[in-house]
C-alpha positions in Angstrom: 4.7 -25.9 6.0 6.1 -22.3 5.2 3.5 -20.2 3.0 4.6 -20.4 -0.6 5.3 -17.8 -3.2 4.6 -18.9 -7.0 7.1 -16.6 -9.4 6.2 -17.2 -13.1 8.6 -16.2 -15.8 7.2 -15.2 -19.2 10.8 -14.9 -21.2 11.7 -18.1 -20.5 8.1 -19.6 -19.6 9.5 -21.6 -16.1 7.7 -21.2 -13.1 9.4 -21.7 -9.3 7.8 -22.0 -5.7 9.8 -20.0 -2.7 9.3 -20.6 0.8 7.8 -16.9 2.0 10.0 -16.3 5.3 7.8 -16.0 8.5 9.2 -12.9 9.8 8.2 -11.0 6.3 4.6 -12.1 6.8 4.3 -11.3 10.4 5.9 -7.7 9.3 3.9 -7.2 6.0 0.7 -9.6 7.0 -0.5 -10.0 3.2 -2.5 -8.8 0.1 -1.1 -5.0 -0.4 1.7 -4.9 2.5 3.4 -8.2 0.8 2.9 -6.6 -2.7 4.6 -4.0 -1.8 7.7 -5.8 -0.1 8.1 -7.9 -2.9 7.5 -5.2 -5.8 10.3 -3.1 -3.9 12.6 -6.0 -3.5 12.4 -7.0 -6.8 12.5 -4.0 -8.8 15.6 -2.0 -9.1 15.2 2.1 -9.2 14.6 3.1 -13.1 12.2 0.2 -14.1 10.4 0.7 -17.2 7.1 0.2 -16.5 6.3 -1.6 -19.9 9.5 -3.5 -19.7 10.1 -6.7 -19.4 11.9 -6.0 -16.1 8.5 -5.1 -14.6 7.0 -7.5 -12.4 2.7 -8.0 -11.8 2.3 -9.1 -8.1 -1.4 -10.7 -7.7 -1.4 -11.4 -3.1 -4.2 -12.6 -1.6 -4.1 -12.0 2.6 -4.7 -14.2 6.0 -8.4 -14.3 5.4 -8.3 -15.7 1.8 -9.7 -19.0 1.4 -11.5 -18.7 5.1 -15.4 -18.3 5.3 -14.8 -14.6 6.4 -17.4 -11.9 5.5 -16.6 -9.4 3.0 -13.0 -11.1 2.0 -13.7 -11.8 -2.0 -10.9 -9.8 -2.7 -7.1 -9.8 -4.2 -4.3 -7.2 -4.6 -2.1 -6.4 -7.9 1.0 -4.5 -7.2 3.1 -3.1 -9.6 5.2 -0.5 -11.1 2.6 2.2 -12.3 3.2 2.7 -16.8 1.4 5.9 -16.1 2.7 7.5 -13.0 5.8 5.6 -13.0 6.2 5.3 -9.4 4.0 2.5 -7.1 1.0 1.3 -7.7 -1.9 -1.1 -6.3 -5.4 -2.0 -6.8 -8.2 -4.0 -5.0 -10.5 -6.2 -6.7 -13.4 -8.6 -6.4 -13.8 -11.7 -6.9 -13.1 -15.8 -6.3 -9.2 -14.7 -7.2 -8.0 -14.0 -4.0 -9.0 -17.1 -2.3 -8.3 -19.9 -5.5 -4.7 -18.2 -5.2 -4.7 -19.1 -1.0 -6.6 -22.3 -1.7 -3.6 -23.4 -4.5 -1.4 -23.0 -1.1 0.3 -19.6 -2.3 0.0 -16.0 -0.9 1.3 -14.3 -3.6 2.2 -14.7 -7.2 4.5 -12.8 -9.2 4.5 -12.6 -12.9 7.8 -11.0 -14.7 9.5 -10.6 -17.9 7.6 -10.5 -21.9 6.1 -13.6 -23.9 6.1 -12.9 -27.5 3.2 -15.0 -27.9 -0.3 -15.0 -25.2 0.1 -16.9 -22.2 -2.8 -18.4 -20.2 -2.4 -18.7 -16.7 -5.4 -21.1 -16.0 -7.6 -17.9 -15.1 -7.6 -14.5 -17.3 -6.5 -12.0 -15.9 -8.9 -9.3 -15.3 -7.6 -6.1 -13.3 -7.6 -3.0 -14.5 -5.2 -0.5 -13.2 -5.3 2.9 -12.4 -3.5 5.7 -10.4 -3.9 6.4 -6.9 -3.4 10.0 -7.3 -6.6 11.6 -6.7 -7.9 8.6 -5.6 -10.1 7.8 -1.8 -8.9 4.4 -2.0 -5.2 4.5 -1.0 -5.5 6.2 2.1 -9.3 5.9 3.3 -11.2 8.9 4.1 -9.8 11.3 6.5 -12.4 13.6 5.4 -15.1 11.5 7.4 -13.2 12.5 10.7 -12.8 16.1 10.1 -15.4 16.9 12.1 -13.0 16.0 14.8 -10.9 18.8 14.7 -12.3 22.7 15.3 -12.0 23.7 12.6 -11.8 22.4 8.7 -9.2 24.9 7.5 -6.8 24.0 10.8 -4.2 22.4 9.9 -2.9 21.5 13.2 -4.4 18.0 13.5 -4.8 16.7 10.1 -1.6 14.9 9.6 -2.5 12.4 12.4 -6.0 12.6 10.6 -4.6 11.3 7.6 -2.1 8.8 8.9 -4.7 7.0 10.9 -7.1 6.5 8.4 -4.4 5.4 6.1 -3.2 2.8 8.2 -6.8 1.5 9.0 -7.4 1.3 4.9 -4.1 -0.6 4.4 -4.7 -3.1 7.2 -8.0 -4.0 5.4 -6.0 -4.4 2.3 -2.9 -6.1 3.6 -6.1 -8.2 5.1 -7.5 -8.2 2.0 -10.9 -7.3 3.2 -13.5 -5.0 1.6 -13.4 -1.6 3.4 -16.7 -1.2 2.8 -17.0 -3.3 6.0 -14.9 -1.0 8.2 -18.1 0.1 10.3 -19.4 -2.9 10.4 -16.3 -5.6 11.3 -13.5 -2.9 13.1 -10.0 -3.7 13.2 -10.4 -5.4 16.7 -12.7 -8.4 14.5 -9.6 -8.1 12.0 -6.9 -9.1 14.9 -9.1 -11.8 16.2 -10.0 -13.5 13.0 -5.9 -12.7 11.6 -4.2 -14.3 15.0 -6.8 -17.5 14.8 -6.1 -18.3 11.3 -2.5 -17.6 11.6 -1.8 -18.3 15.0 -0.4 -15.1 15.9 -0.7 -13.0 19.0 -0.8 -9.4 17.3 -2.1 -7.1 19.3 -3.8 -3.6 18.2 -0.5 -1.6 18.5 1.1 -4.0 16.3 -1.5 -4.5 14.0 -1.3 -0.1 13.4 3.0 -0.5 13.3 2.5 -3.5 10.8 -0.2 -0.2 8.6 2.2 2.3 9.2 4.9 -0.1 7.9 3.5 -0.7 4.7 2.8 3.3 4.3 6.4 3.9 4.7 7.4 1.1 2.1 5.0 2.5 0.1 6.5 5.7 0.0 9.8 4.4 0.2 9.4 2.9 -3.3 8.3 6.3 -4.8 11.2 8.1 -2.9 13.9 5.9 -4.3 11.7 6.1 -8.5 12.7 10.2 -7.3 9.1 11.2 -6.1 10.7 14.6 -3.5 8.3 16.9 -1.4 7.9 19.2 -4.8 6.1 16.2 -6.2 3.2 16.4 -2.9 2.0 19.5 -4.0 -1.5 20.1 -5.5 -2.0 22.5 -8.4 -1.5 25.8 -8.4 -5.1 26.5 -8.9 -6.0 24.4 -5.4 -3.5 26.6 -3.9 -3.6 30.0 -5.0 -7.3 30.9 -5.2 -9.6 31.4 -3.1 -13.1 29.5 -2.3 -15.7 31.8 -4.2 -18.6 30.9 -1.8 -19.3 28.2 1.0 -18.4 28.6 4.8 -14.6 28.4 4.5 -15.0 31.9 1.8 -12.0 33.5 0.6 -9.7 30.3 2.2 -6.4 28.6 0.0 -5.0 25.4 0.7 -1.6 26.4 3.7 0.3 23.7 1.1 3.6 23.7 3.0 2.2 24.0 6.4 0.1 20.9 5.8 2.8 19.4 4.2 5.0 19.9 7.3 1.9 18.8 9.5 1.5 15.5 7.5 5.3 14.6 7.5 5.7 15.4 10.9 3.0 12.8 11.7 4.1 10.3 9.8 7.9 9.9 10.2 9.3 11.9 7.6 12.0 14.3 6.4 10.0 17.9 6.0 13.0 19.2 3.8 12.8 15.6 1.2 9.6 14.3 1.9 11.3 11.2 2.6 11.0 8.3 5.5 13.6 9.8 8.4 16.2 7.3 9.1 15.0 7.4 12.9 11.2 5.9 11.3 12.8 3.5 9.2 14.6 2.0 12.1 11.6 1.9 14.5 9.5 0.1 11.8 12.4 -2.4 10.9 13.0 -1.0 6.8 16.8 -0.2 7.4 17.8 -3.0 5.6 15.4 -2.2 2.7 16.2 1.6 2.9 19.9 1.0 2.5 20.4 1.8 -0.8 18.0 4.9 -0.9 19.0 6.4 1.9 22.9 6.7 0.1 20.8 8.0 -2.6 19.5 10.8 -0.5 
């Protein structure tokens, strides 16, 4: 029986089931990889973000409703109301696994009631940006003693891509990343192909991460998010440490900037996915329309 996908309708209080197509779950695995495939496929550019036209995407993963350690968790992805460009957040809790256990990966909620509506559970997530956040994309910062030097930048856009990919495989998972010491992403693949029955392997497990980064990013790109938008404040940039062991250093903005895209795929002049990435991760069909945009 194909996974199912439960799409409830406030305006006009119906509910439907859809079959979730193999081949997106093999490419998007679950929790925050499907959120996003299914916030960028359902939203068109412009949303308002308090409009009705919004959509709240609550995924749970493979490991959902299993006896796995450390997988209490569940995924919201949305449209952010105060960023205005993508948004996700992890939480705790039985949610997750009564969503896999009711035979549904995800469920997305859309349109305005004028009146409450109870959904058998409240809902209780809070959002918040992913800014200046560790969450989104791990802690690179924990590896840095890798390179020779903390103010190098040559280096640091692998740095940041791998760690990245390793935090969005535990939530596409939907594990706590507490764990990631602990369990490894070798456990993940083992426990991921035995309750699916798949055969993923490491390398596919790390395109399936750096997938969902490029969606990710993808979604921004197309809200109008350009390389201008990547850069911190001024203040970050233009003075200098007063004290410490990196004294008198500034942030080489553009030269990390061109060391992170470079990394990961993208266009150093936009900021965006290069057409050459979205091809060898399998988004062309999804990029269509922002790429005629760019």
């Amino acid at each position: 029986m194909p996974e199912q996908l439960l799409i409830i309708d406030l305006s006009r209080r119906t509910f439907e089931k859809r079959a979730i197509p193999g081949e997106i779950l093999e490419k998007f695995l679950g929790g925050r990889g499907l959120g996003a495939y299914y916030l960028y496929t359902s939203l068109r550019a412009g949303v308002d973000p308090l409009g009705p036209e919004n959509v709240l995407i609550f995924s749970g993963g493979p490991v959902q409703g299993s006896n796995l350690y450390y997988s209490s968790r569940s995924v919201l992805s949305t449209k952010s109301p105060l960023t205005g460009i993508y948004l996700y957040s992890v939480a705790s809790g039985s949610f997750g696994h009564q969503i896999r256990r009711c035979g549904y990966y995800s469920i997305i909620i859309k349109g305005r009631s004028g009146t409450p509506v109870y959904l058998a559970q409240a809902l209780q997530f809070a959002l918040n940006s992913r800014g200046g956040c560790h969450h989104g994309y791990g802690l690179p910062a924990k590896s840095a003693l890798e390179l020779e030097s903390p103010v190098k930048v040559e280096g640091k856009g692998s740095l940041v891509k791998n760690a990245a990919i390793d935090r969005i495989l535990y939530d596409s998972a939907v594990l706590c990343t507490f764990t990631s010491r602990v369990i490894g992403l070798e456990n993940i693949r083992q426990a991921v192909n035995a309750i699916e029955g798949r055969g993923y392997s490491a390398e596919d497990l790390k395109k399936i991460g750096l997938r969902i980064l490029t969606l990710e990013r993808l979604f921004n790109v197309r809200e109008g998010i350009t390389r201008q938008d990547d850069y911190l404040p001024g203040r970050i940039m233009q003075d200098p440490l007063p004290d410490g062991p990196n004294k008198g250093s500034t942030v080489p903005m553009d030269a990390l900037l061109d060391e992170g895209y470079r990394a990961l795929g993208w266009d150093p002049a936009s900021g965006a996915p290069a057409k050459e990435t979205l091809a060898e991760l399998g988004l062309d069909d999804l990029a269509l329309a922002s790429l005629k945009a760019l």
